[in-house]
TORBAVEX-435173 format. One line per field, with one value per residue (C-alpha): chain; x, y negated, z; residue in three letters. Coordinates in steps of 0.25 Angstrom, whole numbers. Layout:
# TORBAVEX-435173
chaine: (A,...) .
px: (X,...) .
py: (Y,...) .
pz: (Z,...) .
residu: (ALA,...) .
This chain:
# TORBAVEX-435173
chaine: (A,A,A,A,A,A,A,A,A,A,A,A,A,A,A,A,A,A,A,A,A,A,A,A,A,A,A,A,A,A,A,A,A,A,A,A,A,A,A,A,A,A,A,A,A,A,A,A,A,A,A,A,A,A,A,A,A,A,A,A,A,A,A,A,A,A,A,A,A,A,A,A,A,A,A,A,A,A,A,A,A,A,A,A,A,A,A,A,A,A,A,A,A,A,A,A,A,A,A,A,A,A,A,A,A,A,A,A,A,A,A,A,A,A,A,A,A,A,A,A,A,A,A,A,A,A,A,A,A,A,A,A,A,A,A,A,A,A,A,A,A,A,A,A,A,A,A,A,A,A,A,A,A,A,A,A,A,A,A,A,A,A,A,A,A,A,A,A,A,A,A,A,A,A,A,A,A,A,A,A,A,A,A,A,A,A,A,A,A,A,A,A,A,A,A,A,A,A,A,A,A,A,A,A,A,A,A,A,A,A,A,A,A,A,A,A,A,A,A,A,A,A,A,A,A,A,A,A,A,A,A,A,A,A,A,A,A,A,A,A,A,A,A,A,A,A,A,A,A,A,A,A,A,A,A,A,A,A,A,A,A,A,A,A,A,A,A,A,A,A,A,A,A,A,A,A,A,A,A,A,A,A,A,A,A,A,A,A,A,A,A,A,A,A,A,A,A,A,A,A,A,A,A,A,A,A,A,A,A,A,A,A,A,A,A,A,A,A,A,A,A,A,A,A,A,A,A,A,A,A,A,A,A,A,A,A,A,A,A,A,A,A,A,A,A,A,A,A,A,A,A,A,A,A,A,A,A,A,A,A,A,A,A,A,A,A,A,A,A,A,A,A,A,A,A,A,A,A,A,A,A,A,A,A,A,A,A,A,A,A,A,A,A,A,A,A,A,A,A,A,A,A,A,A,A,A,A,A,A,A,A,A,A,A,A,A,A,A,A,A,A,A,A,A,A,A,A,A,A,A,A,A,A,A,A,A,A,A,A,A,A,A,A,A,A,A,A,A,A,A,A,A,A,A,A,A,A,A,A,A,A,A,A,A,A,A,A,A,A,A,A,A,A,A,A,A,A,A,A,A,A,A,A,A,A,A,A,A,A,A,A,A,A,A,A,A,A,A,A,A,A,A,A,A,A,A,A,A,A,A,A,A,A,A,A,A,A,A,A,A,A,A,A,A,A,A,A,A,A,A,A,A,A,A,A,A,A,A,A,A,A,A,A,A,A,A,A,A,A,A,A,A,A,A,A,A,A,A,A,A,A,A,A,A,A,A,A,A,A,A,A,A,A,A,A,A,A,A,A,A,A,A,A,A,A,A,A,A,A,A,A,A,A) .
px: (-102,-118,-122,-132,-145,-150,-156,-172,-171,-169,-157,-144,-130,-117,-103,-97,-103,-97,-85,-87,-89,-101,-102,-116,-121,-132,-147,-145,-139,-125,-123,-112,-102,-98,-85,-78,-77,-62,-60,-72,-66,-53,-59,-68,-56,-49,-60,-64,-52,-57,-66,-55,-56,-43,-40,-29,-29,-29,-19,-23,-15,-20,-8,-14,-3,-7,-21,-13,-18,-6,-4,7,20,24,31,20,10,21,14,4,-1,-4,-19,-26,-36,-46,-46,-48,-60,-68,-82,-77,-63,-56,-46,-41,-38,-31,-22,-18,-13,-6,0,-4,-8,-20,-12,-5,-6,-11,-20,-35,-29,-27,-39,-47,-38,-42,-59,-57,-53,-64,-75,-72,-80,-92,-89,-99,-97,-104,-111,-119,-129,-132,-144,-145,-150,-141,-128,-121,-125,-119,-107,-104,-106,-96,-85,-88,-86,-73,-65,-54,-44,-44,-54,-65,-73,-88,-80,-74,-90,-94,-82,-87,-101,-98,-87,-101,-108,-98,-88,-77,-79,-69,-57,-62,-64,-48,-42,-47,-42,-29,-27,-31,-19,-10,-12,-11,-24,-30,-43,-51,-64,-74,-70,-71,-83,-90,-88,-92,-105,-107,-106,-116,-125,-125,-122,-105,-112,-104,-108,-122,-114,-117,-132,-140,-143,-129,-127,-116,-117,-119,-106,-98,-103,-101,-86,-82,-87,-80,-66,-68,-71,-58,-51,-56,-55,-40,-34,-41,-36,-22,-22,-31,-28,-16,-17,-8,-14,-26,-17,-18,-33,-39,-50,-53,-67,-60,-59,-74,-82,-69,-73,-88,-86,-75,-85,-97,-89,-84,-68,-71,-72,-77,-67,-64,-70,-56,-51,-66,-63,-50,-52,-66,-53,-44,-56,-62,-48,-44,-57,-58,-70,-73,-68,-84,-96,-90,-103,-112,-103,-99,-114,-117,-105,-109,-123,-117,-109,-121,-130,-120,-108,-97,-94,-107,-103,-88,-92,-102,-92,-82,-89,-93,-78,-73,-81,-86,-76,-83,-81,-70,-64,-49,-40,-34,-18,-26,-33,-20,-15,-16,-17,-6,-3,-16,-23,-29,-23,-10,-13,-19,-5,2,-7,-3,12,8,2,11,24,33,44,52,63,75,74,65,56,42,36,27,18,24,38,47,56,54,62,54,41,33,34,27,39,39,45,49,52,45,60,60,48,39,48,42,31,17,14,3,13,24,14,5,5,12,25,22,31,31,45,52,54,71,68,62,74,82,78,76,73,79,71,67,75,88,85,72,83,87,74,71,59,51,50,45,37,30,27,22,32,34,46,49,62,59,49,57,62,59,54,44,39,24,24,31,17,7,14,15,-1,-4,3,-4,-18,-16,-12,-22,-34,-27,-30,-43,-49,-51,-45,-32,-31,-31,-26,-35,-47,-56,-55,-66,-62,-74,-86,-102,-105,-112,-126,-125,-114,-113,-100,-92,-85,-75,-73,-65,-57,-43,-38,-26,-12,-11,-7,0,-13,-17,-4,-6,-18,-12,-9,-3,-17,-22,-29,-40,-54,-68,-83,-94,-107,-120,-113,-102,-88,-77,-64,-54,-41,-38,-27,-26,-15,-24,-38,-40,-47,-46,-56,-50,-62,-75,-88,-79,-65,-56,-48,-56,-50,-59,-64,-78,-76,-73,-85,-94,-89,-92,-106,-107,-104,-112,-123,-125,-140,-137,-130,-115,-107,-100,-91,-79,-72,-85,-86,-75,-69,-55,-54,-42,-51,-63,-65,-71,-59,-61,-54,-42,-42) .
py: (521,519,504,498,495,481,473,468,452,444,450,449,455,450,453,459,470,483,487,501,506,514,523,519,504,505,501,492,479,484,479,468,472,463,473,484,477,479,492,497,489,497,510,508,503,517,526,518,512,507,497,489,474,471,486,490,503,506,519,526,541,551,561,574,579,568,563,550,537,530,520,526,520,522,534,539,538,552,559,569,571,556,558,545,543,538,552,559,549,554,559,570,573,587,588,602,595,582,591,600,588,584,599,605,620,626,635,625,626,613,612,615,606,595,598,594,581,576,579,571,559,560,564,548,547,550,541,534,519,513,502,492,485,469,461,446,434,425,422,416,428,440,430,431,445,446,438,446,459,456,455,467,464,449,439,436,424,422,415,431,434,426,429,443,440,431,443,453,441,438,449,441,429,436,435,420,414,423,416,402,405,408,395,388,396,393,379,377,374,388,386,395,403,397,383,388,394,382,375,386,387,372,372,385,376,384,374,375,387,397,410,406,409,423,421,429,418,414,425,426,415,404,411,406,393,389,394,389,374,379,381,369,360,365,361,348,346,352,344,331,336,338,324,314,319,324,339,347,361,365,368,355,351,352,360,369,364,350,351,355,341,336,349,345,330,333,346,335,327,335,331,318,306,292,281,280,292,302,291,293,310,310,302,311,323,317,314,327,333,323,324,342,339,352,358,361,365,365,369,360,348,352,355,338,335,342,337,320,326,327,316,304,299,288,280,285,300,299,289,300,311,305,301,315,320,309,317,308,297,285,285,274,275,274,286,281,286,292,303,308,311,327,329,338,346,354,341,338,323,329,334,322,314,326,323,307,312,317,307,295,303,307,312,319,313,318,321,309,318,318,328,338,349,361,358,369,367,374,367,352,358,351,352,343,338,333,319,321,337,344,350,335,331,345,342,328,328,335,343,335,323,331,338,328,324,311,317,326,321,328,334,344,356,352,339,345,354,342,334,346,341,327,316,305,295,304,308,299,285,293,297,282,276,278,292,289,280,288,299,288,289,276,267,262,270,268,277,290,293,304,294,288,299,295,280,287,297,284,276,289,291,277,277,291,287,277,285,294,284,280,293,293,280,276,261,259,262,249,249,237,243,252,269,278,291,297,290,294,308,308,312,322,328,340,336,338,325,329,323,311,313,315,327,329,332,347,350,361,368,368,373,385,389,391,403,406,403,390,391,401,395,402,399,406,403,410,422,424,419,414,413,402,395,379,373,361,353,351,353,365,378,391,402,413,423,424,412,400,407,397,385,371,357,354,363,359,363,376,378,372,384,392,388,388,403,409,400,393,388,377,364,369,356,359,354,361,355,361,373,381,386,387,402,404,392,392,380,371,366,353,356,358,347) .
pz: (-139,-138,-138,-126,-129,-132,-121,-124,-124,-119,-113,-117,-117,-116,-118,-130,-138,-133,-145,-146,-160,-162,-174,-176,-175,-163,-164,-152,-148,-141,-125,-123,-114,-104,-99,-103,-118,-119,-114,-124,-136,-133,-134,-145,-154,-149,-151,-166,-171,-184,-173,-171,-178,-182,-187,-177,-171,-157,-157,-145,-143,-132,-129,-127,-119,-106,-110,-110,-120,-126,-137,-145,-149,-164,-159,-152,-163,-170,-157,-163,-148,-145,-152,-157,-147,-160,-164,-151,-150,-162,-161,-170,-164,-169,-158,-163,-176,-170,-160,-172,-182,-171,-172,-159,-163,-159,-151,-142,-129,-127,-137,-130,-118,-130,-136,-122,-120,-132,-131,-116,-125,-135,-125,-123,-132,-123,-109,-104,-101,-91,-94,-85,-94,-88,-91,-92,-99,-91,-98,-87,-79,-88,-89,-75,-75,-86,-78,-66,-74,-77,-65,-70,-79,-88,-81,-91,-92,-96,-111,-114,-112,-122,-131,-129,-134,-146,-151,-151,-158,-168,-174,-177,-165,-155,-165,-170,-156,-152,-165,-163,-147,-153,-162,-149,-142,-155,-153,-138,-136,-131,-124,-114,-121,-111,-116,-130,-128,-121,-135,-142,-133,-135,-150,-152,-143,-132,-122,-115,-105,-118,-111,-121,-132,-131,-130,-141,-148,-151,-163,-173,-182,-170,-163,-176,-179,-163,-163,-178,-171,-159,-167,-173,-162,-156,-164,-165,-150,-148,-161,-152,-137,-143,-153,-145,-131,-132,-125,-130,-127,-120,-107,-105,-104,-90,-95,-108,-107,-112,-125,-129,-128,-139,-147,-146,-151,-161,-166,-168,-174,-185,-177,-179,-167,-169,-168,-152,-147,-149,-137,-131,-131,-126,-115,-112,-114,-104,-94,-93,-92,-80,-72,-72,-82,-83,-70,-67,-74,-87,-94,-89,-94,-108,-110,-105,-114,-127,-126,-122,-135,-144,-140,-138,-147,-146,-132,-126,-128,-125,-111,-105,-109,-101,-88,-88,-88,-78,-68,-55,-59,-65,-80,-77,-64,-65,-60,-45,-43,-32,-39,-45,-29,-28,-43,-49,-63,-63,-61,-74,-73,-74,-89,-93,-89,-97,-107,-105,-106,-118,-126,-120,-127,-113,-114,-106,-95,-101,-114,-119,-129,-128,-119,-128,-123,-130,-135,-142,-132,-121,-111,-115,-110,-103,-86,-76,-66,-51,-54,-41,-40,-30,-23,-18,-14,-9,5,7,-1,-1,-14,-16,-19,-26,-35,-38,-53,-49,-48,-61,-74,-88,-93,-99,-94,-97,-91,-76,-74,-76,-66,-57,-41,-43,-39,-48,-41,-47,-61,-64,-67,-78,-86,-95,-89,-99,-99,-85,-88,-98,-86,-77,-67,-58,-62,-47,-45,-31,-32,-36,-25,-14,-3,-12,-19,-14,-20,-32,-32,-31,-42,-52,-48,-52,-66,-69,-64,-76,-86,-81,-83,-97,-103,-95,-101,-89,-81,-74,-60,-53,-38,-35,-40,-31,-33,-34,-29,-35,-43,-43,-50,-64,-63,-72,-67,-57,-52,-41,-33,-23,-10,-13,0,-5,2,13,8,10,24,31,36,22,17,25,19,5,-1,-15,-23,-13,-1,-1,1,-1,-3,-1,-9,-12,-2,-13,-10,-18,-14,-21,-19,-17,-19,-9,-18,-30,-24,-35,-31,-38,-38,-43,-44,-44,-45,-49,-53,-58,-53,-50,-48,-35,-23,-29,-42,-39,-28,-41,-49,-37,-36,-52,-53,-42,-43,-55,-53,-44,-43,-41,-34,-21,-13,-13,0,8,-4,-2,11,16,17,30,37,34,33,19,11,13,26,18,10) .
residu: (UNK,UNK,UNK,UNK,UNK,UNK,UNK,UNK,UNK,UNK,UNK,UNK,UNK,UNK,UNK,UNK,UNK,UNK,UNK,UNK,UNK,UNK,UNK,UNK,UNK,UNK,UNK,UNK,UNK,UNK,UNK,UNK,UNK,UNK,UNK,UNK,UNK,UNK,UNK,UNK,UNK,UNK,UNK,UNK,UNK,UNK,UNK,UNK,UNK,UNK,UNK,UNK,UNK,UNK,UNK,UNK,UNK,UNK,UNK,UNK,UNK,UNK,UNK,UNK,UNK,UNK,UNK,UNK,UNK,UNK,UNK,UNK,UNK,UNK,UNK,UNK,UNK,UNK,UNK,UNK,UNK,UNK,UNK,UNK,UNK,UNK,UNK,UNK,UNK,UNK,UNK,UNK,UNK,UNK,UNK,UNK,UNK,UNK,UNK,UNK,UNK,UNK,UNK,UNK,UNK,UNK,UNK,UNK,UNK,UNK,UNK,UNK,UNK,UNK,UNK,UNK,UNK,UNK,UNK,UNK,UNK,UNK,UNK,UNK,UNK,UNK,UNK,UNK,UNK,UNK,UNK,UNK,UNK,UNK,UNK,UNK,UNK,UNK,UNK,UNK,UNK,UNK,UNK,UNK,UNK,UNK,UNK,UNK,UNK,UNK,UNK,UNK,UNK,UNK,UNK,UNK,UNK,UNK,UNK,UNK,UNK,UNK,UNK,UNK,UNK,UNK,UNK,UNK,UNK,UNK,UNK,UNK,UNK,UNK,UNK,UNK,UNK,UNK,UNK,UNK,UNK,UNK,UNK,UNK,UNK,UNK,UNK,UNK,UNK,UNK,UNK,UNK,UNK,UNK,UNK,UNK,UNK,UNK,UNK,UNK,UNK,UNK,UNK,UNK,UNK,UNK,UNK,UNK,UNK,UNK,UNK,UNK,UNK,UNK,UNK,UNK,UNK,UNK,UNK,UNK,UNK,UNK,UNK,UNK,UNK,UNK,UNK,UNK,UNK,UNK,UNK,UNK,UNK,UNK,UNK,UNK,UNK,UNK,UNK,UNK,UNK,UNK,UNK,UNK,UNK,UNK,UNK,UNK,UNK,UNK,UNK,UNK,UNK,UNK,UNK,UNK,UNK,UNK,UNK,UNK,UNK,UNK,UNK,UNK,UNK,UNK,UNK,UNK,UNK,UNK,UNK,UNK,UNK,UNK,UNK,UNK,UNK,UNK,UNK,UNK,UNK,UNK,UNK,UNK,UNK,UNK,UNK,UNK,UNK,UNK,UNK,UNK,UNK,UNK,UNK,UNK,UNK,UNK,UNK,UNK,UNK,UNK,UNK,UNK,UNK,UNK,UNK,UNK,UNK,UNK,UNK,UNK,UNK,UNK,UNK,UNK,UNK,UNK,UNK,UNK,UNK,UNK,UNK,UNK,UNK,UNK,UNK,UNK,UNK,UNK,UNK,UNK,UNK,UNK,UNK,UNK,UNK,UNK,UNK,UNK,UNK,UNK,UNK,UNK,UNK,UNK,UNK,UNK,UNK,UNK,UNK,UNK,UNK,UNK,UNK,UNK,UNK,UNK,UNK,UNK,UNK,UNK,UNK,UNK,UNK,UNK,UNK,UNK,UNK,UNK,UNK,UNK,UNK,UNK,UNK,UNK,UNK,UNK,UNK,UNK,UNK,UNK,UNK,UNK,UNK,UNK,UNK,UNK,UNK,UNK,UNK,UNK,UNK,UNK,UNK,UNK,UNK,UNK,UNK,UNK,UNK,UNK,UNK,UNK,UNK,UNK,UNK,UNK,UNK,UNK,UNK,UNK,UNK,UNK,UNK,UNK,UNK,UNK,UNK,UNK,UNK,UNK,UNK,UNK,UNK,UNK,UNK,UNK,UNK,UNK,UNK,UNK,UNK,UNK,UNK,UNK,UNK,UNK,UNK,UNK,UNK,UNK,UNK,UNK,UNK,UNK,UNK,UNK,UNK,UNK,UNK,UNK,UNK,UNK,UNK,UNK,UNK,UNK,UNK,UNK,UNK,UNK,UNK,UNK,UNK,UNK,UNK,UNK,UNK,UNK,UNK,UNK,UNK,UNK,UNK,UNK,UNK,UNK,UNK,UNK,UNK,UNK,UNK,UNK,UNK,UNK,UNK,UNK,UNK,UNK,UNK,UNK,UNK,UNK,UNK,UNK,UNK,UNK,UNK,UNK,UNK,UNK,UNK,UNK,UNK,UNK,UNK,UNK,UNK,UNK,UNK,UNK,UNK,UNK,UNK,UNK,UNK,UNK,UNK,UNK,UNK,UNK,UNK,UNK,UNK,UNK,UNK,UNK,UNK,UNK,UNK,UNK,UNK,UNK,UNK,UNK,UNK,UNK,UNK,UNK,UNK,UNK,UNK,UNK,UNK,UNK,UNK,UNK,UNK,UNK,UNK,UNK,UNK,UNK,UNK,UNK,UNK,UNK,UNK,UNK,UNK,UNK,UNK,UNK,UNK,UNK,UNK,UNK,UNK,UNK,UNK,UNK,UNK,UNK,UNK,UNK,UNK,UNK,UNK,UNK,UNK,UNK,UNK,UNK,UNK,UNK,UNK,UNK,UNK,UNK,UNK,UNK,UNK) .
């Protein structure tokens, strides 16, 4: 197949070069190919064989008798009829000679019909592609081109663009970047390529916006150096995530995005940390994971947070990086039992207390083993259970009550079929105390049963508000003290504070505008509309195509992503009660709240 023509610069193409042997090496740069890539792989490995890396050959048959394609079984392969497509394919094919060694006579009957079966496969040879050739300097333009292309089939991301580009750059980088993915998979700590490629970006100095790795100037030998730094800086960060912090596998982390400021500290400092400062980065962990750090404009922080990470050290480094990720709370405010109400097992608070369950050694209720993340033991696995079950309470009680994350324990899987719908005043007076203690359930035995279930709710919120600001670093919640719903932005933070109104419990009304994904809600911006989902019990919304597709924690996180993606020259912050619209009302969500 012919290559393209190079572009004049400055221009640039991106993609991955288009895999199609060619029998002689072109005088010109080949186009990138941005879609297509697969299918033109696949058939440049059937029509050269020899192409193929690892050596394997794609044995492809074409069954003259009904002009279908098979891949032959091992019995199939004895049939002299199923002709190897490689052959038919040559520039040179003798079709006379294939069909008579696989003894068909010149006088069969069939043979001229054959004959022109097998030339239609070769004239193949000669299809014209169409190609549409796209010009740009701007790499977050062609990036969004890219995504856009790829609607059919697997969803890809802007990351597989530049996965795309460095294997064109660097022969063996696709099969070094898979293999490193793979030991991450092997030891439970898989992570997503954007997040891997943010690192990567960083240590290439290209800045977290990765989509510059595949700029000209990023040849070869800088693709190398970045990822071997990338590699090792993982490493570094996961053995401290899974030692210092106790995260077991990367499931757990609110975010991917977590564990790159840990792999730039560690990386600068050879995987070493000054006396104090593995307690500084762990709580810098746990805060960033508590607070959505990176729920927002992702690149934009990480880029602040690698350059705090090269021009300050010690306390002064490790206190700025923390008021970063505590968001709009001042850097010491304690966590009020109150900002646990409506907060359930997708709430990042809820895996920092599995974390807390973790580290403090629970064990579970009725065997008295300590819990572990991944036993052998398939029934001592690891469930979240409704202290008091949901059969008993869901006719009183609102969800927003029963499904809150204080009335979530952590046992076995055994252990929950146990207790089964009985109410803790029934089988929790046979569990020692100190496996209830250790989960921070309320002593009070007055409180377990079904007419107190809300006191039961508010005692629970203030013991894990506690434990909560213990890994956090931060002060005890005292009930005398004054509570700050929400404290005064950082200046050099673009960040959204939500209305600190605390929503209705979800009425009827609302009920009704549920359907299977949330209640449908819209916005229109710039003359583009984007449809979305909300869930009115944890206040998330879900875009689940197009600008902004993905899930947000806030209604003004995901109206920023919107504003981010169709126009990403202005200040994006919104308010995302008055953003979005309730699509069977009309009306803005905040009506709903």
């Amino acid at each position: 197949m012919p290559s393209g023509r190079s572009l004049p610069p400055p221009r640039r193409q991106y993609g991955r070069r288009v895999a199609v042997v060619q029998t002689d090496k072109s005088m010109h740069q080949p186009l990138y190919l941005l879609d297509g890539q697969q299918r033109l792989t696949s058939f440049a490995w059937v029509y050269r064989p020899e192409s193929k890396a690892d050596g394997r050959l794609i044995d492809l048959r074409f069954d003259v008798r009904t002009e279908e394609f098979v891949n032959p079984s091992a019995v199939q392969r004895k049939d002299p009829l199923l002709i190897p497509v490689s052959t038919l394919l040559q520039e040179n094919a003798q079709f006379y000679q294939v069909l008579h060694k696989a003894g068909v006579p010149f006088d069969d009957p069939n043979f001229d019909a054959w004959t022109q079966r097998m030339q239609k496969v070769n004239n193949i040879r000669h299809h014209q592609i169409a190609v549409i050739t796209y010009e740009s300097d701007d790499y977050e333009e062609v990036a969004e081109l890219f995504a856009r292309l790829n609607k059919g089939g697997r969803r890809l991301s802007k990351g597989d663009l530049v996965y795309s580009a460095i294997a064109a750059r660097w022969a063996e980088g696709l099969d070094t970047m898979d293999s490193f993915h793979q030991e991450l998979q092997d030891s439970n700590f898989a992570l997503n390529r954007e997040a891997v490629l943010r690192l990567m970006s960083l240590l290439a100095g290209t800045g977290a916006h990765h989509i510059k790795l595949i700029g000209a100037e990023v040849d070869e030998a800088a693709l190398k150096e970045a990822w071997q730094a990338t590699e090792r800086a993982l490493r570094f960060a996961i053995d401290f995530l899974k030692g210092e912090c106790s995260i077991p596998r990367s499931e757990v982390l609110s975010s991917p995005n977590v564990t790159i400021v840990p792999a730039l500290l560690l990386h600068h400092g050879d995987g070493k940390l000054r006396p104090g400062e593995a307690q500084l980065l762990r709580r810098w962990v746990y805060t960033a994971m508590a607070f959505s750090h990176y729920s927002l404009q992702v690149e934009g922080k990480l880029d602040a947070e690698a350059r705090l990470i090269k021009s300050r050290e010690g306390d002064d480094l490790f206190a700025e990086l923390i008021r970063r990720a505590s968001g709009p709370r001042s850097l010491d405010s304690a966590l009020h039992p109150r900002d646990l109400e409506q907060k359930y097992s997708t709430h990042p608070f809820f895996k920092l207390l599995y974390i807390a369950a973790l580290r403090g050694t629970a064990r579970d209720w009725a065997t008295n083993i300590a819990i572990s993340d991944q036993p052998m033991n398939t029934g001592a696995t690891i469930e979240f259970h409704h202290v008091f079950p949901r059969a008993r309470v869901q006719g009183t009680y609102a969800k927003e009550e029963w499904n809150s994350l204080a009335n979530l324990a952590f046992i076995t899987g055994q252990t929950n079929k146990m207790i089964s719908s009985r109410l803790p005043a029934q089988y929790m007076p046979d569990i020692a105390s100190e496996r209830l203690t250790e989960q921070w359930v309320p002593e009070e035995q007055e409180l377990w049963s079904l007419d107190r279930f809300p006191d039961f709710l508010a005692a629970r919120r203030r013991s894990l508000a506690n434990v909560l600001n213990g890994l956090l670093g931060l002060p005890r919640y005292d009930a005398q003290a004054a509570h700050l719903d929400t404290d005064e932005l950082p200046a050099d933070e673009e960040l959204i504070a939500e209305d600190p109104t605390a929503p209705t419990l979800i009425g009827t009304e609302v009920q009704k505008l549920r359907t299977e994904q949330g209640v449908e809600i819209h916005a229109v911006y710039e003359g583009r509309r984007t449809d979305a989902y909300y869930d009115p019990s944890s206040r998330t919304v879900t875009i689940p195509s197009g600008p902004g597709r993905g899930d947000y924690e806030t209604p003004s996180a995901a109206a920023v992503a919107v504003v981010q993606a169709i126009n990403p020259h202005i200040n994006p912050n919104r308010n995302g009660w008055s953003f979005w619209t309730v699509t069977a009302t009309g009306q803005q969500l905040q009506s709903i709240r």
